[in-house]
N, C-alpha and C positions, 0 to 999 in steps of 0.2 A: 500016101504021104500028104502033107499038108502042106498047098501052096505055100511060097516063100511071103507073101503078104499077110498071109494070114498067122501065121507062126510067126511075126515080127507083131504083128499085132498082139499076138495073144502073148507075148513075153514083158509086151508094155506094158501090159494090161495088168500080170502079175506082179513084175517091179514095180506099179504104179500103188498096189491093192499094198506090197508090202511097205511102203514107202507111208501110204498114209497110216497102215496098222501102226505102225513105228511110233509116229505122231500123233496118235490118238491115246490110245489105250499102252498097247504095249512098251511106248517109249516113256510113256507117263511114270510109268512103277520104276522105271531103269532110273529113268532123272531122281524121282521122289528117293529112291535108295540109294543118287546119288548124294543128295542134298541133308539124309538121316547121315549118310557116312561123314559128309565132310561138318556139318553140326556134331557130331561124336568127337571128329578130329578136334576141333574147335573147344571142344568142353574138356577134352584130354590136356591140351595144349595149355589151357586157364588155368586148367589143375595142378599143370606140371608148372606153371609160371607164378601160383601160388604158395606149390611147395620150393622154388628159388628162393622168392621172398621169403619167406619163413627163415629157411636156410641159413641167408643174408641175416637176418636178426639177429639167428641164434651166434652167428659169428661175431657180431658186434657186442653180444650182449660177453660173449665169451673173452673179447678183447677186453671189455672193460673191466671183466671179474681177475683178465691175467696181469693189466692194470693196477687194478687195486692192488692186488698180491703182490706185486713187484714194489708199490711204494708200502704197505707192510711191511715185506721183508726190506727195503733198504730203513726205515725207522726202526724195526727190530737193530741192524746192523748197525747204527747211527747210537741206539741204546747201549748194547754190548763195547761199542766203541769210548761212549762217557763212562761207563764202566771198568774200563779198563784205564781209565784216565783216570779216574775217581781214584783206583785201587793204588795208581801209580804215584798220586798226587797224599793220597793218606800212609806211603812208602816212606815216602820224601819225607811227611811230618814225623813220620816214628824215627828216621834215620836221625834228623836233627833235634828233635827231644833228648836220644840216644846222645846225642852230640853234647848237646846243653848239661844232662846230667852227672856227663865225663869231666866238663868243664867244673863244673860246681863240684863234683868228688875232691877235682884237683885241688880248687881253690881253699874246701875244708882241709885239707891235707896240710896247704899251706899256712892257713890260718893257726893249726893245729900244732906245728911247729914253731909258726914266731909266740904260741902262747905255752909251749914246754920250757922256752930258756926265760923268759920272765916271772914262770910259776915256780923253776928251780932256786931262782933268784930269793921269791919269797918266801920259799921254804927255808932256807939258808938262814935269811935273816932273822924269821920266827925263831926258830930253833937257835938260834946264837941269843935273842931274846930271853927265852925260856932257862937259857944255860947261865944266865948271867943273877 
């Protein structure tokens, strides 16, 4: 067996050998694929933060088309509403034309009467005329 000094020794020695291997060479490749991984992270991250924006855009772009559409349809609606004013307002004029021409039936009617007892009148008198 090997003295306790020298077995203390030869354990530094190996800790020491792995310690620098770590640091040279084999810790090298571990950091460098630390450094490819978190650059990957990184460009992942840009990616994912590129397609947000986008995202964002396209929702804005979408507010403004549901926007539009919404003042469309309320001028559509604004349309249909003069429309039905219009319809209701050219009611009104047929009702009182209707009206007017009732009036004026009448008033022939009455003219038509005060001009029967004046025409019998002149018949009368013709014809006493004629007989004489």
């Amino acid at each position: 067996m090997l003295p306790a000094r020298l077995w203390l020794a030869l354990m530094v020695f190996i800790t020491a050998s792995a310690v620098w291997l770590h640091a040279t060479g084999a810790g090298a490749a571990t950091v460098e694929e630390l450094r490819q991984e978190l650059e990957a992270k990184k460009e992942k991250l840009q990616d994912v933060e590129a397609k947000i924006k986008k995202f964002k855009e396209d929702i804005q772009v979408k507010k403004r088309e549901a926007r539009s559409l919404q003042d469309q349809l309320a001028i559509i609606e604004d349309n249909i509403e003069a429309l039905g004013l219009s319809i209701a307002q050219t009611e009104a004029e047929i009702a009182a034309t209707s009206a007017e021409i009732s009036t004026v039936e009448s008033e022939i009617v009455v003219k038509e009467a005060e001009i029967v007892h004046p025409k019998e009148s002149l018949a009368h008198y013709l014809r006493s005329l004629y007989t004489l």
